[in-house]
C-alpha positions as CSV (number, residue, x, y, z in Angstrom):
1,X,13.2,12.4,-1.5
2,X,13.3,13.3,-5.1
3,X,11.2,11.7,-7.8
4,X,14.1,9.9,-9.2
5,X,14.7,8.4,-5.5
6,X,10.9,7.5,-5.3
7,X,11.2,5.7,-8.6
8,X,14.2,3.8,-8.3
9,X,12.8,3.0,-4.5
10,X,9.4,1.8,-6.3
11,X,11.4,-0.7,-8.5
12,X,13.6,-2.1,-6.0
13,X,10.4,-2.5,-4.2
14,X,8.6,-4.5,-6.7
15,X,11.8,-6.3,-8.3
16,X,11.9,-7.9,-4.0
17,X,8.5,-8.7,-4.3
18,X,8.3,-10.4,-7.6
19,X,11.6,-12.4,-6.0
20,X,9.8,-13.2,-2.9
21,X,6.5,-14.8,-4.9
22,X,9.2,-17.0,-6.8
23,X,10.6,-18.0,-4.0
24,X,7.1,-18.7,-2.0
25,X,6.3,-20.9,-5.5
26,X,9.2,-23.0,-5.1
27,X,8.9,-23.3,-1.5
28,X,5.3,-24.5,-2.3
29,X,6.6,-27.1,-5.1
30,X,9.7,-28.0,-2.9
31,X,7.1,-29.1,0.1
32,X,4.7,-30.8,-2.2
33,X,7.9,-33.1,-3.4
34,X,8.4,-34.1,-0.5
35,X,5.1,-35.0,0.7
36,X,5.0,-36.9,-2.3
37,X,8.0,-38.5,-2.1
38,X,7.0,-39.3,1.8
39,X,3.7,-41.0,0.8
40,X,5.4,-42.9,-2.0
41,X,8.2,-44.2,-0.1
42,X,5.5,-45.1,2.7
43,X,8.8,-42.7,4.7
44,X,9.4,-42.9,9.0
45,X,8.3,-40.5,11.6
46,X,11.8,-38.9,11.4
47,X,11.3,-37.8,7.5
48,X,8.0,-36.0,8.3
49,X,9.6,-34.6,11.8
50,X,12.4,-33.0,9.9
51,X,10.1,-32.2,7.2
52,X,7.7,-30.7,9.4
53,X,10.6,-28.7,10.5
54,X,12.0,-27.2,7.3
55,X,8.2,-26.0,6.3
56,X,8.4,-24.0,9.5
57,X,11.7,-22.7,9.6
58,X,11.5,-21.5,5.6
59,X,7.6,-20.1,6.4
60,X,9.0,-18.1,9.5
61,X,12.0,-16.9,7.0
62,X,9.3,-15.7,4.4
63,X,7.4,-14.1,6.9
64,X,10.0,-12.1,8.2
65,X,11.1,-11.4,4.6
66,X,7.3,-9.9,4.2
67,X,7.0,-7.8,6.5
68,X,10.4,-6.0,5.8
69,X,8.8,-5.7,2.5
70,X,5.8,-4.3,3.3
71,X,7.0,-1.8,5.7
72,X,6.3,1.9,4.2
73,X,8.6,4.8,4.9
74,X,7.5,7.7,6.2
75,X,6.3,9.8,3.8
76,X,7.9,13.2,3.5
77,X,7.1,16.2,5.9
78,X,5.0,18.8,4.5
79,X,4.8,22.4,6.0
80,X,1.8,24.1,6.7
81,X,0.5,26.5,4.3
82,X,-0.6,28.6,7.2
83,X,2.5,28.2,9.1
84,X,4.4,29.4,6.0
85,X,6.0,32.8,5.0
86,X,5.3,34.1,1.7
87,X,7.6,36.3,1.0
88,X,7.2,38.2,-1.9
């Protein structure tokens, strides 16, 4: 991989990363609307069921999304400078 690979991999990179952590803030904002939406409207067992449901389903989703982002390539194979022939 080239230099101009590794950087264009780099920014991809941290362009998915800077869209996950916006996407994890309005997750967090989304869930704390409807808790207090829930406690306002004094809401049924069913709201915080469902509720209770979403949180995990989009917390499983992020995780997922996570580890796909944190997962490194394998860097590249160098040779041995003793296995090597130096040809001159």
């Amino acid at each position: 991989m080239n230099r101009f690979e590794k950087q264009t991999e780099r920014q991809r990179r941290s362009s998915l990363g800077v869209s996950l952590l916006l996407l994890t803030l309005g997750g967090i904002l989304l869930v704390g609307a409807l808790a207090i939406l829930g406690y306002s409207s004094g809401a049924p067992q069913a709201f915080w069921t469902r509720a209770a449901i979403g949180v995990a389903i989009l917390l499983l989703i992020l995780r997922q999304v996570g580890r796909r982002l944190g997962r490194r390539r394998a860097k590249d194979v160098k040779p041995d400078d003793q296995s090597m022939l130096h040809l001159k």
